[in-house]
N, C-alpha and C positions, 0 to 999 in steps of 0.2 A: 033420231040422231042423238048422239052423246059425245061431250068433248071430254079430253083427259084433264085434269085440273095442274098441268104442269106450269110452273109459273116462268114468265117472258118478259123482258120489257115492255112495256106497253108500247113504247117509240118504234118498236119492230113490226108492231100490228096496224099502226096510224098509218094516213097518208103523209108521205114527206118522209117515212120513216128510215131504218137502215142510213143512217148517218144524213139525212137529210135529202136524200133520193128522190130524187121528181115524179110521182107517179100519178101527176094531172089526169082525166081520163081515162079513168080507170070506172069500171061499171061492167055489168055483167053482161054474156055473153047474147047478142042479138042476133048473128047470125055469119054463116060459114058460105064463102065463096064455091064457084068450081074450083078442080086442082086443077094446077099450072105446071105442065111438064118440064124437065128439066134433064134428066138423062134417064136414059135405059140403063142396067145393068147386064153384062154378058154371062151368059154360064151359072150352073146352080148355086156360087156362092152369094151369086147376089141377088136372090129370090125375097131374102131379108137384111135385115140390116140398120143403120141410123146413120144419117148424115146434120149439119148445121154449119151456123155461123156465129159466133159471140155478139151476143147482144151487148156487152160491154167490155173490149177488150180495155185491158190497164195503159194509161199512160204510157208508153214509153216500148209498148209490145210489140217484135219484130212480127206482127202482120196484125192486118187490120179489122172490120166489121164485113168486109164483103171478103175474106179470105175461106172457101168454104170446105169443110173436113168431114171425111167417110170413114165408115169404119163396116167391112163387111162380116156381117154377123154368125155364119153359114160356115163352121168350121170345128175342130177338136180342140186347135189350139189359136184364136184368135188374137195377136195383137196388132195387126197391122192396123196405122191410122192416117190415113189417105190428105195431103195437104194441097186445094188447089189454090191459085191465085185471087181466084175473081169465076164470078160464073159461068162467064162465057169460057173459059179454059173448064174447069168443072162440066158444063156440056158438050166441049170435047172430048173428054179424058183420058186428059196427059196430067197427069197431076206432075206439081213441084216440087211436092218434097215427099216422101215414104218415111212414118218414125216407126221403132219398132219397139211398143209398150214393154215395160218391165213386168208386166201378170196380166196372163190372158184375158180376156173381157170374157162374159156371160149374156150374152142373149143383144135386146135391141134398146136397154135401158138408161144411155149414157146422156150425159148432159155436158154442154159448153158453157163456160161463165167465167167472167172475169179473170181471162188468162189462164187458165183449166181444165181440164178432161174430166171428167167424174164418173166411174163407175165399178159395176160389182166386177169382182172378183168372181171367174168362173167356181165352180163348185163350193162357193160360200155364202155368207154372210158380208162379207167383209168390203168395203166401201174404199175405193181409193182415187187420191188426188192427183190429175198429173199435171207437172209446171211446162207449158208448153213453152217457154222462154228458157229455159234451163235444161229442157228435156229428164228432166228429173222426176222421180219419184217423190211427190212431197208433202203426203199425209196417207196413213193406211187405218181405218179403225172399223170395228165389228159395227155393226148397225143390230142396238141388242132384240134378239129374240124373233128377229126377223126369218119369216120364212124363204126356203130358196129350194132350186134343183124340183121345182117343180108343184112343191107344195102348196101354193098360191101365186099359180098365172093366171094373165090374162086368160078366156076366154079360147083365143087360139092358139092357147099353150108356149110354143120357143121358150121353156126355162125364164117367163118375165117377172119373177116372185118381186123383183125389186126394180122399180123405175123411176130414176132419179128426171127432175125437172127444174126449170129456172122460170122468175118470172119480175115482175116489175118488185115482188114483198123479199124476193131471197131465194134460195136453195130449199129442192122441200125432195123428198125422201116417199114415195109411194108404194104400199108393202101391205102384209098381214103377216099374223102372228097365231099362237097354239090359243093365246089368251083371247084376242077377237074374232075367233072361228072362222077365218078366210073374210070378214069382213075389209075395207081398205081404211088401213091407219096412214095415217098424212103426217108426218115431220116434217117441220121447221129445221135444219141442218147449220151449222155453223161452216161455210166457206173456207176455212183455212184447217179448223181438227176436224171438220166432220163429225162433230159432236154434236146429238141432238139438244135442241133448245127445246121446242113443246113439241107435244102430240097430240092430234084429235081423233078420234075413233069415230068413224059413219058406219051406216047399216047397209051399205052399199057393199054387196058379196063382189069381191075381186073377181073372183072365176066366171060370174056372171057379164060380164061387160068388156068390148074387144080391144078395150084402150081406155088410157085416163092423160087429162094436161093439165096445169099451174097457169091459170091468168090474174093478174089483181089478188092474190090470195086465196082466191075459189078454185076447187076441184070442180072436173069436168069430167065425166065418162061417155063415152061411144058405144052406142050396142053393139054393132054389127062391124066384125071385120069384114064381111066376106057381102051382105047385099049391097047391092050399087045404091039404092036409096034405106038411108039408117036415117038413126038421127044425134047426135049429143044429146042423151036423155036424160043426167042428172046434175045437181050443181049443188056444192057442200060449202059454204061459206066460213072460213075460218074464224072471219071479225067476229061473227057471232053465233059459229056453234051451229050453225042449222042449214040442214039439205032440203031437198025436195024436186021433184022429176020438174024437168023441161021436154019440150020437142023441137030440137034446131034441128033444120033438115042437112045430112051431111053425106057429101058422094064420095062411097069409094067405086071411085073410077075403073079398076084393074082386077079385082075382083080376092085380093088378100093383102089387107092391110097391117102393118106389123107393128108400125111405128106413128104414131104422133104428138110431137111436139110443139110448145108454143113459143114464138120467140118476139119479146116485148120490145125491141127495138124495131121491128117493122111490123109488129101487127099482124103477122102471121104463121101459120100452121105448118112445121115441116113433116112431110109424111113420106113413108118409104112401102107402096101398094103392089108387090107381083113385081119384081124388078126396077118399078117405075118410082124415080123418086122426085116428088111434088110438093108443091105449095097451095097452102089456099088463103084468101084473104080474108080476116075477121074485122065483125064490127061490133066492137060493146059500148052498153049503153052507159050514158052520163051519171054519174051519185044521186 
């Protein structure tokens, strides 16, 4: 493994860091629950996709931590962004609200955070913020040199060149480039420009591994979309620069998993497998 030598606050990288953020309990990954169903999706648009919930909604935001948001992925021109109330409405669904994004989405790579929509821009590079309090458009910027439209996906292909994640350290940016040879380069993101802060470059091939998440700062990749017993079999440590294979054992249930994400206000895995979109519970261990 090799990191880029871009320079960071140090307070970004610390525990406590990002303006003094709580992020007690923080330790590497021990191990991944069964999934926990939660709806089905009807019809071939929802075969893939990404659904969540803001792990830190802002002060004063018209909906809360359990308000939970779909976006079906499965389309030419996606922007529809599904708002339910609470989950028990969400496993009905009837959703609340319907928004309709100003620039299509691209694939199953979007991230929730601090009052925010994050993601690429179909047929680009290009990274965009949406203010879900304002319904606005509120930051657009290229993510440089990043590959896309197919040139470094996941494993199971869907156009995932670029999959953005949250986690207890910040906004981070999961991608390759011409320069790291499909390798997965990890950015540190700034939340409001979407301007990179640092980079680290692993030896871990993007196109090799059927998913990646953000816990604690650490990179996580999934082997296997598609066998019901895989495992989480790598873990790349930002604090300091160094990966190295694990074996957590990890079910995908449904038998094509497209999507998963980590959300650090409850400690667990959102996944969207063959229509079915599920949780699982994580346990990581202590510093």
């Amino acid at each position: 493994m090799k990191a880029e030598v871009t320079e960071v606050p140090a307070s970004l990288l610390l525990p406590g860091g990002r303006g003094g953020h709580n992020v007690t309990g923080c330790g590497e990954l021990r191990s991944v629950g069964e999934p926990v169903l939660h709806r089905v999706a009807d019809g071939i648009t929802g075969k893939y996709g990404v659904w969540f919930q803001d792990p830190e909604p802002p002060p004063g935001a018209p909906y809360g931590n359990g308000t939970v948001w779909r976006i079906d992925a499965v389309g030419r021109d996606v922007r529809q962004l599904f708002a339910y109330e609470d989950t028990e409405q969400f496993s009905r669904g009837f959703p609340a609200k319907v928004l309709l994004l100003p620039e299509p989405v691209e694939s199953t790579g979007a991230a929730l955070y601090r009052g925010s929509l994050y993601y690429q821009r179909r047929r680009s590079r290009t990274l965009v913020r949406y203010d879900l309090a304002s319904e606005t458009l509120a930051a657009r910027r290229d993510l440089p040199r990043a590959g896309f439209r197919g040139q470094h996906p996941y494993s199971w292909g869907g156009y995932t060149d670029i999959d953005l994640a949250a986690d207890e350290r910040g906004l981070w940016a999961l991608y390759s480039t011409a320069e790291a040879r499909g390798a997965i380069v990890v950015s540190l993101l700034d939340p409001e420009s979407l301007a990179v802060r640092r980079s680290w470059q692993t030896s871990v091939r993007k196109n090799s591994v059927a998913n990646a998440f953000m816990a604690c700062g650490r990179l996580y990749t999934v082997a296997s979309y598609m066998a019901a017993n895989t495992t989480v079999n790598h873990v790349y440590d930002t604090a300091t620069g160094v990966g190295r294979p694990i074996a957590v054992p990890f079910h995908n249930k449904y038998g094509y998993n497209s999507m998963v994400d980590y959300n650090h206000a409850q400690r667990k895995l959102f996944a969207w497998d063959n229509h079915h979109m599920t949780t699982y519970d994580v346990r990581l261990g202590s510093r």
